[in-house]
N, C-alpha and C positions, 0 to 999 in steps of 0.2 A: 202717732203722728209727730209726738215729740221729737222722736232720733232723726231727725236728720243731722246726714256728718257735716260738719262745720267744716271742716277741712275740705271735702269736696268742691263746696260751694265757693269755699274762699279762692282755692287752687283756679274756678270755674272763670271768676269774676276775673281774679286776673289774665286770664287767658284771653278772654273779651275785650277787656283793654287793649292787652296788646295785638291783637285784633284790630281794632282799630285804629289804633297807631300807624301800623303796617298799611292799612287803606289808605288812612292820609298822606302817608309817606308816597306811596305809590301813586296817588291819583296825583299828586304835586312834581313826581320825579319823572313823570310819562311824558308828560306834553314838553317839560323842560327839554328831552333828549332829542324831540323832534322838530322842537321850535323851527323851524328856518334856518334863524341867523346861527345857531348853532351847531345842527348839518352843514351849511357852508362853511364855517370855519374849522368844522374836524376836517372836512374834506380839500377846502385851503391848506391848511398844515398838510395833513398826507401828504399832500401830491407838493410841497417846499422839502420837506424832508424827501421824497422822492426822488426829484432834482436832483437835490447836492449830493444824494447817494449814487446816483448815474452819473453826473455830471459835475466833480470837484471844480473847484473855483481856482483860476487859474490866475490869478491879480499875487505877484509878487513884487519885493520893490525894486526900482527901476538897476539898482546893481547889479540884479541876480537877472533880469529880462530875457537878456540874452541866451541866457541856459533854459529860461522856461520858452522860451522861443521853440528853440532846439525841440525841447518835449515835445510842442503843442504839435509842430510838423512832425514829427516820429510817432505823435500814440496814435493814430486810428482813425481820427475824428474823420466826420464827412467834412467835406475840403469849403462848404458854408462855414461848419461851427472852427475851421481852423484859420479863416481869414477874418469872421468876427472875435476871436481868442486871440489874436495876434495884432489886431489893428488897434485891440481896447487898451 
């Protein structure tokens, strides 16, 4: 009844720990990801970063206007986002 391996036990114990560790981590990092306020603001961001990827910012200064004029009526835009890009 003596031999038990020492080594097992020890290898076991710490196993359990970090077992546990990982629970606590997880039960702590679950609710944090779902919070609310933190879905709406991953999803804020998305859709800003989304934006300016569809929709470059068309604000140059007032020297250059003229040529960004030019663009705003040449790229494409529906003829709303070209008379709000051009009035601003």
């Amino acid at each position: 009844m003596r031999d038990v391996p020492q080594l097992a036990l020890l290898i076991g114990l710490i196993l359990v720990l970090c077992s546990i560790g990982v629970l606590i981590f997880f039960i702590h990092h679950v609710p944090m990801r779902i919070h609310t306020n933190n879905v709406i603001e991953q999803i804020g961001d998305r859709l800003i970063q989304e934006i300016d990827r569809r929709f470059p910012v068309f604000v140059v200064p007032l020297d250059r206007r003229a040529d960004a004029t030019a663009r705003i009526t040449n790229s494409g835009l529906p003829s709303t986002l070209r008379i709000m890009a051009i009035s601003s």
